[in-house]
N, C-alpha and C positions, 0 to 999 in steps of 0.2 A: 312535700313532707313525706315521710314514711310514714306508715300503720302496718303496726305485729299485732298481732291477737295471739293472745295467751288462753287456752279452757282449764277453768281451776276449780276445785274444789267439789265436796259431794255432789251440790247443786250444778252444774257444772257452768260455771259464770264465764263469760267473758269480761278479760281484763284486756283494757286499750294502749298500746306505747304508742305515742306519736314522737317524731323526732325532726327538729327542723335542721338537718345538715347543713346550711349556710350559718345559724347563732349557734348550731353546738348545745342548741336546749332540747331538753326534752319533759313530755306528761306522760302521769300513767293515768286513767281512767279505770276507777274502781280495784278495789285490792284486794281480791277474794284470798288469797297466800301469799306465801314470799315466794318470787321465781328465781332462783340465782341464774337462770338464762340470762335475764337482763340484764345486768353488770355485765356481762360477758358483751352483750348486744349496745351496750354503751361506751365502751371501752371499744368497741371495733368503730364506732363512728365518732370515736373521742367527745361525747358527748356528755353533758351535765344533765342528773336526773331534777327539774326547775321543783315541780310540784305533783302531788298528788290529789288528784281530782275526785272526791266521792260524788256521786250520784244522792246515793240518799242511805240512811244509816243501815240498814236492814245486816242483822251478822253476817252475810254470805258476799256482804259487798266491804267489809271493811275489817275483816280476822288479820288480814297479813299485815295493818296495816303496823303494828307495833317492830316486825322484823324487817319493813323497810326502813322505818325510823332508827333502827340499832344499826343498819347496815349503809344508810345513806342521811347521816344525821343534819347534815344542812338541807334535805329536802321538804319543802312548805306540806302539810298537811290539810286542803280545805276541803271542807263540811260544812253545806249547808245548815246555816240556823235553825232554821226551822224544825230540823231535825236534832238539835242538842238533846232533849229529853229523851228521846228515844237510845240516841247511842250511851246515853250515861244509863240506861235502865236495860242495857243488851243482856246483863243475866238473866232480867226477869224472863226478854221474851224467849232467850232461849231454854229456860227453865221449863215456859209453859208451850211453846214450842216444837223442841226438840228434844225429845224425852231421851236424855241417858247421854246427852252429850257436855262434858264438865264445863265449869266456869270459866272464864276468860276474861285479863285484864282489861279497863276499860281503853278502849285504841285513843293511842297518841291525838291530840289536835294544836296546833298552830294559828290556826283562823278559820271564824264559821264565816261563812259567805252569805251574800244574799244576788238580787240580780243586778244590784249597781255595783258591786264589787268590781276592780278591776286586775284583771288575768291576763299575761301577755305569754307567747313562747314566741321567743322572736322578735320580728316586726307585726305578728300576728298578736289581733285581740281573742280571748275565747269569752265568747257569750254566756252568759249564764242564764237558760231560761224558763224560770218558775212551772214547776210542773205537779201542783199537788194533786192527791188521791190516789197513788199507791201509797204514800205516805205525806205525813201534815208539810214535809219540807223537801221535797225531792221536784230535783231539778236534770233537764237536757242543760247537755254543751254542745255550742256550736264553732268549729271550726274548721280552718281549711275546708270550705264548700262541705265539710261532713255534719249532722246531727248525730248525739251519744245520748242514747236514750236513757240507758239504768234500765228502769223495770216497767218503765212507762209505756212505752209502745214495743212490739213484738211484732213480728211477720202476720200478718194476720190478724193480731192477737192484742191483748191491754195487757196490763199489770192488774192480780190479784187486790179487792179493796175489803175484802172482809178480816184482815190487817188490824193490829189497833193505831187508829190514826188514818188508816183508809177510809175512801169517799167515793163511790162511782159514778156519782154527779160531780164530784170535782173534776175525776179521772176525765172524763167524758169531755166537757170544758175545755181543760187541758190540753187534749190529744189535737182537738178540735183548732184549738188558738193556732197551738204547734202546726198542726198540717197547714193552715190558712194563712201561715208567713211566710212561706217558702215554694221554692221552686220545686213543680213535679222530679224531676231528676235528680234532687237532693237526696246523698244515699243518708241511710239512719242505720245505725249501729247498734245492737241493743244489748241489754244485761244478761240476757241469754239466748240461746239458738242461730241463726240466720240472720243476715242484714236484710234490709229491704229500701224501699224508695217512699220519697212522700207522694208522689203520684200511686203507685200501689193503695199505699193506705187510703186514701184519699178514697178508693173506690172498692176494696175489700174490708178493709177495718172495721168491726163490727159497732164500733160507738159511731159513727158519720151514718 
């Protein structure tokens, strides 16, 4: 498969294309804006955008998410459940949040996920796996030998839980489960900054 990273937005998020050149499918992982790159970048591999994959609601991971939907109207929307209240309450927390930044409609959704949901690109399944405390519903995807963290793990680093909806004993759990399934060499991808490895974390990450 391919992987593009896209750095979007104030925050400066990473967004994930994956693209599987044999089915012509393709995900995005997390939608911080709309990139018209990517049309352009799917159109060169003739390729169909299948879904778009949120991590978990937070505004910085799901603003674009209305001008993909205008501009790729057959493309699936999922959002974890667990996070439905949160993204339908995105003015508040942007309100108390991010002081001076305006209102915005609340983003498109198609289907909220959970971890039996099932997600294919391809002949590939993507895992969906339960990742609360940065938020009540945020989850890793795992595919193509990659982990897609969102905000959960960081180089180094966690995800913020003084959040509403954040838990740093969930968090903690979480990361924990997460490294404990996998193989050292597993790269992780996260919702901002740097990749890293589960082996890394395994031995730097400051909740282990």
């Amino acid at each position: 498969m391919i992987l593009k990273t896209f750095v979007s937005g104030m925050l400066e998020n990473n967004n994930y294309l994956l693209i599987d050149e044999q089915a012509k499918e393709a995900v995005l992982i997390d939608c911080t804006s709309y990139i018209p790159e990517i049309k352009e970048i799917l159109n060169n591999y003739n390729a169909k955008l299948k879904y778009i994959l949120i991590t978990h609601a937070h505004f910085d991971h799901v603003l674009g998410i209305n001008d993909f939907h205008e501009n790729f109207p057959e493309t699936k929307i999922l959002i974890p459940l667990a996070d439905k209240e949160l993204l339908e309450n995105i003015n508040i927390f942007i309100d108390k949040f991010m002081v001076g930044m305006d209102a915005v409609e609340i983003p498109h959704v198609d289907e909220y996920i959970t971890e039996n949901s099932v997600i294919k690109i391809g002949e590939q399944d993507i895992k969906v796996i339960p990742a609360p405390g940065h938020t009540k519903g945020g989850v890793c995807y795992f595919v193509d030998d990659k982990i897609f963290s969102g905000d959960t793990i960081f180089l180094g680093s966690v995800g913020r839980t003084d959040l509403p909806g954040g838990s740093y004993e969930q968090l903690r759990k979480s990361i924990k489960d997460i490294l404990n399934l996998f193989d050292d060499k597993i790269n992780i991808y996260c919702g901002h900054g740097d990749s890293t490895t589960v082996g890394y974390e395994k031995v730097h990450n400051p909740v282990i």
